[in-house]
VEXNUVO-766021 format. One record per atom (N, C-alpha, C): residue in one letter; atom name; x, y, z. Coordinates in steps of 0.001 Angstrom, whole numbers, plus 500000, padded with zeros to 6 digits. Each point is the difference from the previous one (the first is absolute). Example, Ala and Ser with C-alpha at 12.3 -4.5 7.8 and 13.67 -1.06 7.14 Angstrom:
BEGIN
<site><code>A</code><site>N</site><u>513190</u><v>494310</v><w>507800</w></site>
<site><code>A</code><site>CA</site><u>499110</u><v>501190</v><w>500000</w></site>
<site><code>A</code><site>C</site><u>500900</u><v>501200</v><w>500000</w></site>
<site><code>S</code><site>N</site><u>499650</u><v>501050</v><w>499280</w></site>
<site><code>S</code><site>CA</site><u>500820</u><v>501190</v><w>500060</w></site>
<site><code>S</code><site>C</site><u>499230</u><v>501090</v><w>500730</w></site>
***
This chain:
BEGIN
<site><code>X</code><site>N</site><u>500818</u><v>498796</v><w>500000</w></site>
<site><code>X</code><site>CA</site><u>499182</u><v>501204</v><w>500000</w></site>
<site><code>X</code><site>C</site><u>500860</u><v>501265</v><w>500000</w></site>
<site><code>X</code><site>N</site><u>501402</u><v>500028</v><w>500909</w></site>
<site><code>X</code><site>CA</site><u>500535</u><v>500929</v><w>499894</w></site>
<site><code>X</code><site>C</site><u>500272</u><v>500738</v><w>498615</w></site>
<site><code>X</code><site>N</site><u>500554</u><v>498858</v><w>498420</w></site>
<site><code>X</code><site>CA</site><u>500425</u><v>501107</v><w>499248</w></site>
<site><code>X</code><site>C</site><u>498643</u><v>500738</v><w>499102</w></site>
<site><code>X</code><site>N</site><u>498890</u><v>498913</v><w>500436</w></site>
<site><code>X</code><site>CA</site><u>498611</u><v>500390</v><w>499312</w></site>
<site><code>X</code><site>C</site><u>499634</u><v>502015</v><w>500770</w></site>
<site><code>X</code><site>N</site><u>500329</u><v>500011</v><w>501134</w></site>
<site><code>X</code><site>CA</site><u>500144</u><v>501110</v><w>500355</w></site>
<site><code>X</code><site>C</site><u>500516</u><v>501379</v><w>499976</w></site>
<site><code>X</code><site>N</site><u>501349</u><v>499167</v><w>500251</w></site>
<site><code>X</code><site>CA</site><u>501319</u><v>501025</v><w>498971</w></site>
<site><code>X</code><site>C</site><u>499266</u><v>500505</v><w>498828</w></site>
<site><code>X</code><site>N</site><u>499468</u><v>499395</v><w>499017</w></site>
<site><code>X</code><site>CA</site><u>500357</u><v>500089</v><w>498654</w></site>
<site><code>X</code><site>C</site><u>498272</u><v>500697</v><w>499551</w></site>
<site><code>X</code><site>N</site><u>499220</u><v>500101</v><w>500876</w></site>
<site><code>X</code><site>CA</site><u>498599</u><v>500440</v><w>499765</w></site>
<site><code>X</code><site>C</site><u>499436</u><v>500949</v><w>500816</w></site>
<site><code>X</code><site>N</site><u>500687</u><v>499604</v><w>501288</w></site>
<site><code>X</code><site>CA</site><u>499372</u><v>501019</v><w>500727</w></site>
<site><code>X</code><site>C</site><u>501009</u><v>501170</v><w>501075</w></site>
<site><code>X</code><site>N</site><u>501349</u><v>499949</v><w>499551</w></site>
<site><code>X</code><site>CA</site><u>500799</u><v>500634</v><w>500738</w></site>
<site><code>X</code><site>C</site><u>500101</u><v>501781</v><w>499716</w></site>
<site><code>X</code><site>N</site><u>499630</u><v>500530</v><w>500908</w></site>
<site><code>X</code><site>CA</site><u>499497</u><v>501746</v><w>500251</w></site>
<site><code>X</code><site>C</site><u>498956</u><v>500228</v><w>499465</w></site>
<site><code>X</code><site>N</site><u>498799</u><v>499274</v><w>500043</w></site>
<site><code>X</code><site>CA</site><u>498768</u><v>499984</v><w>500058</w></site>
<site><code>X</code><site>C</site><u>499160</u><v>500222</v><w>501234</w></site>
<site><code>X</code><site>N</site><u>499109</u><v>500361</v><w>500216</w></site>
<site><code>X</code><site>CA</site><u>499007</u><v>499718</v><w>501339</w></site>
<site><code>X</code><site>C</site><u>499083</u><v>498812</v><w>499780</w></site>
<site><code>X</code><site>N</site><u>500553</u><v>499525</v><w>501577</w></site>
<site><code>X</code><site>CA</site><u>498455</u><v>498913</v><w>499662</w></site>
<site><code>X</code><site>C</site><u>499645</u><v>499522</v><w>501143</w></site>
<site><code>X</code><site>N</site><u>499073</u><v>499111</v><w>499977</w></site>
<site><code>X</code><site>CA</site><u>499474</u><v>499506</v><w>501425</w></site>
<site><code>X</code><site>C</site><u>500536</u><v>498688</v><w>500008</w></site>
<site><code>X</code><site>N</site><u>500327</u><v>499508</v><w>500815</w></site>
<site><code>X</code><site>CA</site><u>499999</u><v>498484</v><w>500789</w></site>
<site><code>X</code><site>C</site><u>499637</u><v>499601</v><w>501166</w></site>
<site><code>X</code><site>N</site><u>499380</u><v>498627</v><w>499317</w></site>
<site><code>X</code><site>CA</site><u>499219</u><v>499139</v><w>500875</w></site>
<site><code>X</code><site>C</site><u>500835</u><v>498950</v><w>500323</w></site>
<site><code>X</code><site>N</site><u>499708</u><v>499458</v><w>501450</w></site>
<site><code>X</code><site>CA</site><u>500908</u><v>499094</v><w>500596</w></site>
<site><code>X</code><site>C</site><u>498567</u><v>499001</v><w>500530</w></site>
<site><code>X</code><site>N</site><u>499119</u><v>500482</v><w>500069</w></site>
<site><code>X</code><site>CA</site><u>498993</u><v>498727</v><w>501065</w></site>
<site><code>X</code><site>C</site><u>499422</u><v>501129</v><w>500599</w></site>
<site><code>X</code><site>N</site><u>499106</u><v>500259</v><w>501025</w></site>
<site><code>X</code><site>CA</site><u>498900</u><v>500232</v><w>501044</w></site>
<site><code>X</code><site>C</site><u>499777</u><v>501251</v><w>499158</w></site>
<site><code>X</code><site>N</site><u>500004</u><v>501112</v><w>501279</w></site>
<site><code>X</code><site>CA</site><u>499577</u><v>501137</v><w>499641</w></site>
<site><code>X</code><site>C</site><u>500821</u><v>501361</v><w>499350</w></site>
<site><code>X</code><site>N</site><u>501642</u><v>499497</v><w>500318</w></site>
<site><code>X</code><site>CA</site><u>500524</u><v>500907</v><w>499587</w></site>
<site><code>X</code><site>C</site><u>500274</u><v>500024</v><w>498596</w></site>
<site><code>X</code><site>N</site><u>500315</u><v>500935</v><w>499293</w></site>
<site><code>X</code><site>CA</site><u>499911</u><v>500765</v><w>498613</w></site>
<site><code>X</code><site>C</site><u>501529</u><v>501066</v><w>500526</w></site>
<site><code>X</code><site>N</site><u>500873</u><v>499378</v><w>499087</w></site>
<site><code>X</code><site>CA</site><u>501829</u><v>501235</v><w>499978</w></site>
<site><code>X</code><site>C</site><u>499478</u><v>500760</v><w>498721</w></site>
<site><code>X</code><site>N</site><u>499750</u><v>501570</v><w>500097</w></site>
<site><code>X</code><site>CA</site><u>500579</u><v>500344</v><w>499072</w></site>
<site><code>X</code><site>C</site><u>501356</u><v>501194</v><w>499989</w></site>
<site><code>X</code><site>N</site><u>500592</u><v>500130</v><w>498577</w></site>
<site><code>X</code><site>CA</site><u>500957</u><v>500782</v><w>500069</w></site>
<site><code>X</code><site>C</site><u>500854</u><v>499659</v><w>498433</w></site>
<site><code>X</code><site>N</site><u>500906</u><v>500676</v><w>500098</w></site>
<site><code>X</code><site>CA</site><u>500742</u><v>500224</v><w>498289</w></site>
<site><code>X</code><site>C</site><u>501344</u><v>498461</v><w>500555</w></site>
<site><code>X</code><site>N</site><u>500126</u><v>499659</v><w>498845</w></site>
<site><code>X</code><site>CA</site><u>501010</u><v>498880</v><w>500367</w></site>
<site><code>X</code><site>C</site><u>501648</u><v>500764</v><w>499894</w></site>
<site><code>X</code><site>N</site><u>500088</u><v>499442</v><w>500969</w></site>
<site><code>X</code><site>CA</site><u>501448</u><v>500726</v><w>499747</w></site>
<site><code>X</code><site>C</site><u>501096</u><v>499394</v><w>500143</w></site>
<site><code>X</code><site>N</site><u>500253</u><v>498350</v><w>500176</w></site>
<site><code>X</code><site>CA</site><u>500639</u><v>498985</v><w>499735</w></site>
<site><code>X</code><site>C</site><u>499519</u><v>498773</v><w>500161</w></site>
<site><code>X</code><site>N</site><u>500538</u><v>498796</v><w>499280</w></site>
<site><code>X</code><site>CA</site><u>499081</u><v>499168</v><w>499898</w></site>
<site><code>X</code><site>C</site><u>501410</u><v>498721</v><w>500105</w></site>
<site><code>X</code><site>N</site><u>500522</u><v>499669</v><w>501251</w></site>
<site><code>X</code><site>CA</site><u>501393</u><v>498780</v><w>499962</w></site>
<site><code>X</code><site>C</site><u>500105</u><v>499226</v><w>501010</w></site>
<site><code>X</code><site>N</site><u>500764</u><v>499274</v><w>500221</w></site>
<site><code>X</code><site>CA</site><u>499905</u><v>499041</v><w>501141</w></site>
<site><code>X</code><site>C</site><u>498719</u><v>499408</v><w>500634</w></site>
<site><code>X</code><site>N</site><u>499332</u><v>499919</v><w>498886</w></site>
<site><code>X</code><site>CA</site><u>498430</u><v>499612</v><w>500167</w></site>
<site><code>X</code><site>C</site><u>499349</u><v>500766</v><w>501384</w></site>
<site><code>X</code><site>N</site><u>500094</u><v>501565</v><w>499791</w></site>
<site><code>X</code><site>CA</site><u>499806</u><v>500567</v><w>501028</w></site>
<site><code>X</code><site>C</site><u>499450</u><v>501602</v><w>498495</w></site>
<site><code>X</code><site>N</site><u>498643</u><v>499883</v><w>500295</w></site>
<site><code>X</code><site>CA</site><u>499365</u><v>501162</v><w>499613</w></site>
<site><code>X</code><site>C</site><u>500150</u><v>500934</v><w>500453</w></site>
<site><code>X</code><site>N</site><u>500621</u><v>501567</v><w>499488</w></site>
<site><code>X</code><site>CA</site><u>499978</u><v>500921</v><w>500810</w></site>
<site><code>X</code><site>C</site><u>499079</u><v>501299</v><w>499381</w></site>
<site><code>X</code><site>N</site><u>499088</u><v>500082</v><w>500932</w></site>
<site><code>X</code><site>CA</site><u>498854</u><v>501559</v><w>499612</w></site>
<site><code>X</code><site>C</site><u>499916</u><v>501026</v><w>500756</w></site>
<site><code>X</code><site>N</site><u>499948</u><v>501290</v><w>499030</w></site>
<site><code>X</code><site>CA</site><u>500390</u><v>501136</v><w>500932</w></site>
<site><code>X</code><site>C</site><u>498947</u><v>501023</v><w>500113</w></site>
<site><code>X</code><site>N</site><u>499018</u><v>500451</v><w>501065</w></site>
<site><code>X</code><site>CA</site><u>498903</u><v>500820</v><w>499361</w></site>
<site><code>X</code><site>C</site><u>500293</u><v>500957</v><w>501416</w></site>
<site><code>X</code><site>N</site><u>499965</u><v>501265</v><w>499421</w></site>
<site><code>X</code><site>CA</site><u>499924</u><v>501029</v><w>501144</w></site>
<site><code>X</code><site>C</site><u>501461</u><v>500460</v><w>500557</w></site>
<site><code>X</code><site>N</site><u>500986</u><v>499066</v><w>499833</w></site>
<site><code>X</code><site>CA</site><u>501393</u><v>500261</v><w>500460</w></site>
<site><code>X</code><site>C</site><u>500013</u><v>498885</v><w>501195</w></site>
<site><code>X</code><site>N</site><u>499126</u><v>499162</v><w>499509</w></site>
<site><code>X</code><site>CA</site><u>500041</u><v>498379</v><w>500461</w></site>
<site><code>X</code><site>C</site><u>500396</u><v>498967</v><w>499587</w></site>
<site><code>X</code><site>N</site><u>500671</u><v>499039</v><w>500758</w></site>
<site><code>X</code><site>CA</site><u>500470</u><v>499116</v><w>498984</w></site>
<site><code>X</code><site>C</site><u>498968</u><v>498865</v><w>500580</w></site>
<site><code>X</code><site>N</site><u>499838</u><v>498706</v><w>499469</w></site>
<site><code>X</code><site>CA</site><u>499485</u><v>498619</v><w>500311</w></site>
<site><code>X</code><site>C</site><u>501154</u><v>499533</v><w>499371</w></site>
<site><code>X</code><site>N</site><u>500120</u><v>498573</v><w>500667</w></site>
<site><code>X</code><site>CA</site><u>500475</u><v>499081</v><w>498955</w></site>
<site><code>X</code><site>C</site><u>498899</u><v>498679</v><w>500564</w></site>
<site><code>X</code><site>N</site><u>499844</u><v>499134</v><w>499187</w></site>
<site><code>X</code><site>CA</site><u>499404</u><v>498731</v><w>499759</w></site>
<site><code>X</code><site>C</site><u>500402</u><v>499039</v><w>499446</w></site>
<site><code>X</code><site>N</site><u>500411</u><v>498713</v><w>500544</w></site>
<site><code>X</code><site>CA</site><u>500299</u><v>499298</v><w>499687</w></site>
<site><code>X</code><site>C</site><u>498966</u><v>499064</v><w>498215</w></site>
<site><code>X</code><site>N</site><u>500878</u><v>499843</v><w>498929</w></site>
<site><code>X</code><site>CA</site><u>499196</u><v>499820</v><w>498997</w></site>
<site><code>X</code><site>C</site><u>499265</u><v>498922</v><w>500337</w></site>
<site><code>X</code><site>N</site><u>500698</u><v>498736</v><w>500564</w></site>
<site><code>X</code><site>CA</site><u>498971</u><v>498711</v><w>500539</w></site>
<site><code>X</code><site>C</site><u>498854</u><v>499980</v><w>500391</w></site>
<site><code>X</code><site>N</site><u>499508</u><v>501582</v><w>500838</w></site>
<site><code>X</code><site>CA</site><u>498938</u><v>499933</v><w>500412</w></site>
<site><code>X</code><site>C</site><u>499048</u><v>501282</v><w>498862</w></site>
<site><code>X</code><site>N</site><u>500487</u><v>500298</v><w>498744</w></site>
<site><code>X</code><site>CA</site><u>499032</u><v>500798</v><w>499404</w></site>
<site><code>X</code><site>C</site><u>499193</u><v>498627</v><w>499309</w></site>
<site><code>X</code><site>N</site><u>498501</u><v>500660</v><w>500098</w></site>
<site><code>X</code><site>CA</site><u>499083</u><v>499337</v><w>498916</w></site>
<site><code>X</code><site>C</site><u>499336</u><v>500625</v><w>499111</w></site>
<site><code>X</code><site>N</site><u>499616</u><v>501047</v><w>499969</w></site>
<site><code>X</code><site>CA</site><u>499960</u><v>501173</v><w>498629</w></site>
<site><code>X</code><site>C</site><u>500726</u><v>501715</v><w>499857</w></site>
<site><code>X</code><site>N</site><u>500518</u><v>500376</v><w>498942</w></site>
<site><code>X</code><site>CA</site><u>499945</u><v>501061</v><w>499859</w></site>
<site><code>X</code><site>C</site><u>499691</u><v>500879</v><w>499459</w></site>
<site><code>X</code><site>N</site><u>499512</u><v>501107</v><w>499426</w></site>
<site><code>X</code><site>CA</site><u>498974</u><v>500615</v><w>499107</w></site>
<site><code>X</code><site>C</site><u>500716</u><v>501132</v><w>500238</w></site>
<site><code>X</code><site>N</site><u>500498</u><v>500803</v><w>498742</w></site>
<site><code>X</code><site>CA</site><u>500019</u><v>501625</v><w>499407</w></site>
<site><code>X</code><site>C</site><u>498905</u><v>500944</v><w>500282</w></site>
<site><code>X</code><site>N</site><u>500431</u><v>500983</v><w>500385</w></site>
<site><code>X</code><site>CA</site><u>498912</u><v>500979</v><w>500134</w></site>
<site><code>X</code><site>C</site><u>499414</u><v>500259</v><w>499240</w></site>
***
């Protein structure tokens, strides 16, 4: 999944879904060590890719 990411959705915004209720969004701003990193507000997340199950473009 990682280079499907890299290569489609890297400095984009988008949302990700992992399971329950939470929803990440934010612009991608690296995508390696199977460790998602999103940045919204002068925030960072990172997420592990194992646990994404969708992501969608704004």
């Amino acid at each position: 999944m990682q280079p499907f990411i890299v290569e489609h959705y890297l400095t984009k915004t988008v949302d990700v879904y992992c399971g329950g209720p939470d929803v990440f969004r934010g612009t991608i701003e690296a995508c390696a060590d199977n460790v998602l990193t999103l940045k919204r507000d002068e925030k960072i997340t990172h997420i592990a890719i194992d646990k994404v199950i969708a992501i969608w473009a704004q």
